[in-house]
N, C-alpha and C positions, 0 to 999 in steps of 0.2 A: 532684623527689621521686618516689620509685618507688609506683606507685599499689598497694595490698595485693591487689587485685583483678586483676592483671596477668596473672595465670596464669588465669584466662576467656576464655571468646572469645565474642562476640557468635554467636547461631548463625543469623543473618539476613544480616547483612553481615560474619561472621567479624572483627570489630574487635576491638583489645583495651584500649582504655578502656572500662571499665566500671567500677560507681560503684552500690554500696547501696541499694536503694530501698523502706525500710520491708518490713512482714511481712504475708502472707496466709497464714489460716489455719495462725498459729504458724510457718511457713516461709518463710526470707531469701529476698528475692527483691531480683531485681539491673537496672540498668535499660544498657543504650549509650548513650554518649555522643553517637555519630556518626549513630545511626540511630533514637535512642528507643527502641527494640525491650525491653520488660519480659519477663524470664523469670525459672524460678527452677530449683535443682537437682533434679535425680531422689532422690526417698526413697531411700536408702539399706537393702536389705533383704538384713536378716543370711542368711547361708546356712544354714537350718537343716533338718536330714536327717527329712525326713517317718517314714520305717521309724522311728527313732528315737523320733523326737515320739509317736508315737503307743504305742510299747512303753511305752514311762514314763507314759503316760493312763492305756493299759490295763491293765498288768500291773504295774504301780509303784505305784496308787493315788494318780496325781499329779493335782492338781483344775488350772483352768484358771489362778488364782491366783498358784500354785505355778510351774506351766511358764511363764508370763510374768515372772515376776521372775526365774528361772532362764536364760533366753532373751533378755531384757531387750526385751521386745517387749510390744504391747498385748494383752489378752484375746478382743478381736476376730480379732489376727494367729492366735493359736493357732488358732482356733478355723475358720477357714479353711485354715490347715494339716492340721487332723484329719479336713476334709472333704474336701481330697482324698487321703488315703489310700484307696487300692483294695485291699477285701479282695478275694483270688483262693486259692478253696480249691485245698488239693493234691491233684493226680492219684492213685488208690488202684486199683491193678491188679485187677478181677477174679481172685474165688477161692473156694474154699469157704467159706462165714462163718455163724455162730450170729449170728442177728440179734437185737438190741435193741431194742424200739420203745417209743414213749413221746411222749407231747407236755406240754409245760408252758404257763403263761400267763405273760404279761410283763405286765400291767396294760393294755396298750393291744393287745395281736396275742397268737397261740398261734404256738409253733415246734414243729412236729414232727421226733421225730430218729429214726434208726437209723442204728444202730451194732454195728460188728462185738465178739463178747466174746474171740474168739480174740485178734484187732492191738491190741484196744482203741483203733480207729481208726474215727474217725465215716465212715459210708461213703455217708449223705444227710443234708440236712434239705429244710423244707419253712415257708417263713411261712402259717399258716393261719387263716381266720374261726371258726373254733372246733375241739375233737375229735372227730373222724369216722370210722366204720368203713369210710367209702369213699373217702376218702383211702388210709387202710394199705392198703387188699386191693389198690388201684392202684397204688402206689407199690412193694408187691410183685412185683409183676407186670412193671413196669416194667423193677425190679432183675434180675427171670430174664431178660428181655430182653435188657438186659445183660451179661448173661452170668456174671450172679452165680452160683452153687452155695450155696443156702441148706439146709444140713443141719438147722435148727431156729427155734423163733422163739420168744423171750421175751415174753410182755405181760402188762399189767393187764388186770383185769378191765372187759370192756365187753359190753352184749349182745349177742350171735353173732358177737362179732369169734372167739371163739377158734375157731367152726364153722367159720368162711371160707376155713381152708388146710388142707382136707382129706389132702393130696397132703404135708402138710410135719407132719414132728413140733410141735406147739405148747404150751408150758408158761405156767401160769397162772402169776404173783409170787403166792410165796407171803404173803407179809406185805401185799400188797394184799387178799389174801381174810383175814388175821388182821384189819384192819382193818376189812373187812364187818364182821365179828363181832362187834367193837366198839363200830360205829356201832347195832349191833342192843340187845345187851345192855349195854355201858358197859363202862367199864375195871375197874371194882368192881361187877359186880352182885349181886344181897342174895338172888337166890332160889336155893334149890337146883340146881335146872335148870340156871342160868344160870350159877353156878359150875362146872360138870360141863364145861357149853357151853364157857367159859371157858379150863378145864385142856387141852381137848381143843383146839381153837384155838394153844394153847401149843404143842402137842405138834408140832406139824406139820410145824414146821420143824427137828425135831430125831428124828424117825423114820422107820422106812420105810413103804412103802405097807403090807402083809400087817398090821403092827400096828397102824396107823393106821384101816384099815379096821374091822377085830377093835372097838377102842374105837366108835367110831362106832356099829354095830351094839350090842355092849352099851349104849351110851348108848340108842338107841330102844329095846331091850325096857325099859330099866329108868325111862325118863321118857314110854313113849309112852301114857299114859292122861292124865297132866298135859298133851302136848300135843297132845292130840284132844279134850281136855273144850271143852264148846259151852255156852251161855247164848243166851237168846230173846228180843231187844229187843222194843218197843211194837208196832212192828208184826209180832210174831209171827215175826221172820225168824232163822233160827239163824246164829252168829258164833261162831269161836275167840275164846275168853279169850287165850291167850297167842299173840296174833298175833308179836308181834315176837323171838319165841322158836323160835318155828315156822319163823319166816324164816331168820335164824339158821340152824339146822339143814339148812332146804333149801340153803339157799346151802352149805352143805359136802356134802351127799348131792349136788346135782347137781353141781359143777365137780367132784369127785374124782377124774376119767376125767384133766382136766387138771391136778390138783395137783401127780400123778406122773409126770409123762410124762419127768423125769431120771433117775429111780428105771426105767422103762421099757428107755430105750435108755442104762443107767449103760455097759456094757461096748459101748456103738459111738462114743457119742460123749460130749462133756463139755457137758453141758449145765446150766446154771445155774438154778436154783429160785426166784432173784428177779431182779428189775432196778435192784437196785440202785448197779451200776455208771454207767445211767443218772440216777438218784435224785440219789445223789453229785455227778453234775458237774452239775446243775441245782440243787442246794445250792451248790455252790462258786463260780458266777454270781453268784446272785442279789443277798447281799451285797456284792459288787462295782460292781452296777448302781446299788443303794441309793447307795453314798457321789456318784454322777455324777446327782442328780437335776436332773429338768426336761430329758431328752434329748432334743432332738425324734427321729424315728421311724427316720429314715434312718443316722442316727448312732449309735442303739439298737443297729441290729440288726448291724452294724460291730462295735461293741462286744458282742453277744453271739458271735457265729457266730470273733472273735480269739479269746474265750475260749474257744469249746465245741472249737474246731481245736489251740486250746493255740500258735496262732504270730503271726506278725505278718504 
């Protein structure tokens, strides 16, 4: 009788009676006749295209779940699949560029980016321990080393970041200083002032400088006794009443130099008034990270830096 096992071969004494020998850890293991010799078959491990596997995690919304019954393999296999994919950003030619900068938080690290507004091509990033103005001013610097040509530079507002590039046009976002304004007065405020303050805030991003100025000035003569008026605590010390009014207003009277600075150089270069270009694709992340919770760190930032790159 022809043994089913015939097509084996002992891999000790190459024999080929061999003969079934119970299971370990779920897998048939076979034992020789001639020499004893127990062995079992090699796992069998489906060919699956890493580049792939990982386009359908990250840009498909596909959970680990999902790729394993599609794959027909464990949760585990994926999952050492996705670890070793190697992100390798793309090479981006030196040029002239309107920089975007900006850092966001991931719940566990900050990543700081810039990015070009012309390619719309991210042209660094940076994993960081929090948001620093000494970070950006180096990694500036770094860029002209480089051999970047930085015609301008987009940011929020941070303290003396925007003094720090003296040698480079720098524009405030404008809807981060609308924002001051809100954290100041509210989105609904009730006082007169504060509605003025409010309308004016509006207006910013939808006018030019010479006008924008004009209202501002009107705005001080016509509220600047409401806010200089003072009151004398217990211990006899004088204080503005309308502190956070006041702020307010200075937070527009001092960055104004930066509000315009596209308004400035409109006819040399094109220069953008917010970053929200950045904003945007830090929105369009986020969400995406959410549905893969519990990533550990290393896999994380994989899965950000495919997204922020837009490739695989």
């Amino acid at each position: 009788m022809l043994n089913k096992n015939s097509h084996k071969t002992c891999k000790k004494c190459l024999w080929k009676n061999i003969k079934k020998d119970w299971f370990k850890r779920w897998k048939q293991r076979y034992k020789c006749l001639n020499c004893g010799h127990v062995f079992q078959n090699k796992s069998r491990q489906r060919n699956i295209e890493i580049n792939k596997l990982w386009n359908e995690y990250c840009f498909w919304k596909q959970n680990y779940f999902e790729l394993s019954e599609k794959y027909k393999v464990t949760i585990k296999t994926i999952q050492k699949k996705l670890d070793e994919y190697e992100f390798i950003p793309p090479l981006v030619t030196p040029t002239e560029i309107i920089l975007l900068i900006d850092t966001t938080y991931f719940s566990d690290f900050w990543i700081m980016v810039f990015k070009d507004y012309k390619s719309k091509k991210i042209i660094h990033y940076k994993i960081v321990k929090n948001e620093n103005n000494t970070d950006y001013k180096n990694w500036v610097k770094e860029l002209e080393n480089q051999w970047w040509i930085i015609k301008a530079i987009v940011c929020d507002w941070r303290k003396w970041l925007l003094t720090w590039f003296p040698n480079i046009p720098t524009q405030m976002c404008n809807f981060h200083q609308v924002a001051i304004i809100r954290r100041y007065i509210t989105k609904t405020p009730v006082l007169k002032a504060n509605k003025a303050l409010n309308w004016l805030s509006n207006l910013l991003v939808r006018t030019d400088k010479e006008t924008f100025s004009y209202y501002l000035e009107l705005y001080w003569e016509t509220y600047k006794d409401f806010l200089n008026e003072k009151a004398i605590d217990k211990n006899w010390k004088s204080y503005y009443i309308h502190k956070r009014t006041r702020s307010a207003y200075n937070s527009l009277k001092n960055n104004l130099q930066y509000l315009f600075t596209w308004y400035d150089y409109m006819w040399q270069i094109d220069i953008p008034n917010t970053t929200n270009w950045l904003e945007w694709l830090f929105w369009h992340i986020k969400p995406k990270i959410s549905l893969h919770r519990g990533l550990k760190k290393e896999r994380k930032i994989k899965f950000i830096l495919s997204l922020l790159y837009g490739k695989i």
